[in-house]
C-alpha positions, 0 to 999 in steps of 0.5 A: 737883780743888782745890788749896791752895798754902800758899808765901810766895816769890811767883815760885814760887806763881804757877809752881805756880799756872800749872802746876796751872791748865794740868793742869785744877786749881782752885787757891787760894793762901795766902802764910803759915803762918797764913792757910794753916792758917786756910783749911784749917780752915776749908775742908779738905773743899773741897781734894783736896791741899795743897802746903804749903812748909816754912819759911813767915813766922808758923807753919812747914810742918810745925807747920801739918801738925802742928796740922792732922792733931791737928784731924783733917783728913786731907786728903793734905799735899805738902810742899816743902822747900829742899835743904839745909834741915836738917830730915829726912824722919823730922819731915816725916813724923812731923809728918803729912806725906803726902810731901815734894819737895825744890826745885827739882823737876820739874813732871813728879815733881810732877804724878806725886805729885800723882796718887799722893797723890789717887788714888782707890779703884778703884771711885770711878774711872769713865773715862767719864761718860755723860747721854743721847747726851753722852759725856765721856772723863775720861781724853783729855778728850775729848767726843762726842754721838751718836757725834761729837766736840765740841772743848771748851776746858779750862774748858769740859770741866770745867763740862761734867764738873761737870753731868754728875756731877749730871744733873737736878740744878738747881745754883745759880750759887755752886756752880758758881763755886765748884767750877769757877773758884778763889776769885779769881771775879770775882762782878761779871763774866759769866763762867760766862754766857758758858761757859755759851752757848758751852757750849750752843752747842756741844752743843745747837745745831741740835738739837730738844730741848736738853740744858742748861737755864737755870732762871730766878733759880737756875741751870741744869740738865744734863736728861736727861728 
């Protein structure tokens, strides 16, 4: 999942970014209200959830969650908020706000607002993706071929889910950058060539017939047939 984080004091966005990042998400940053309002508008169907700080420089938390649910944008709002800060739970919610934390907090409370915020419909959850003898456990991320694990690093694990959500399916370099790195990729670095080897490597060697395939000048292809 993708995660924006709309909080000016610094410390506290590359401690949430850390955090977020160590769970498995995709996770952009925004410093004020304005720029953080820009990039919801402009990208909301990208972002599962926004955690949006309430006293921001140049538009404050709630009058950007305000101005984003009158724009139609649904996407779930976390808000923080400082104890002591004067505002009640009656304007946060009232503003749009899906749910509210006061800081400090526990990483724990957060991760579970988080879940709570994002869940899904139960019949959009699968706890397994299956292609062919690949299996990949959502829950432990854990994966298996033929019955026997394979260790996969985080990144790993998500660049594999990503493909296994879309077998046969040719997806261009972008996409895949995009949606399994932040917007921080280095578009200059061979990055995703090299966690597509040791992918490949982990999956398909010393086997006949590999499952992921590099199509030339587009990007690769998880196939099943």
């Amino acid at each position: 999942m993708r995660i924006l984080i709309v909080e000016d004091e610094q410390k506290l966005a590359d401690l949430l970014r850390r955090g977020l990042k160590g769970e498995g998400y995709i996770v952009d940053h925004a410093a004020d209200g304005e720029v953080g309002q820009n990039k919801i508008e402009l990208n909301h169907a990208d972002y599962d959830l926004i955690i949006l700080d309430l006293m921001l420089p140049k538009k404050p938390g709630y009058e950007v969650c305000r101005n984003i649910r009158e724009a139609g944008i649904k996407t779930p709002v976390l808000i923080l908020t400082a104890r002591g800060e004067t505002e009640s739970k009656v304007l946060l919610l009232n503003s749009g706000a899906d749910d509210y934390m006061i800081k400090p907090f526990h990483f724990s409370e957060l991760f579970a607002r988080i879940m709570a915020l994002t869940r899904r419909p139960a019949e959009l959850l699968k706890s397994e993706l299956k292609v062919a003898d690949l299996l990949l456990d959502l829950n432990t991320k854990k994966l298996f071929r033929d019955g026997k694990e394979i260790e996969l690093t985080l990144k790993e694990f998500r660049l594999l889910e990503y493909f296994m959500r879309r077998p046969n399916t040719v997806i261009e370099r972008v996409n895949l950058t995009d949606n399994v790195w932040d917007i921080n990729y280095d578009n200059f670095t061979n990055a995703l060539e090299v966690y597509i080897f040791r992918l490949r490597e982990k999956i398909d060697k010393g086997r006949k017939h590999g499952l992921l395939e590099t199509v030339r000048g587009v990007g690769y292809k998880l196939k099943i047939s």
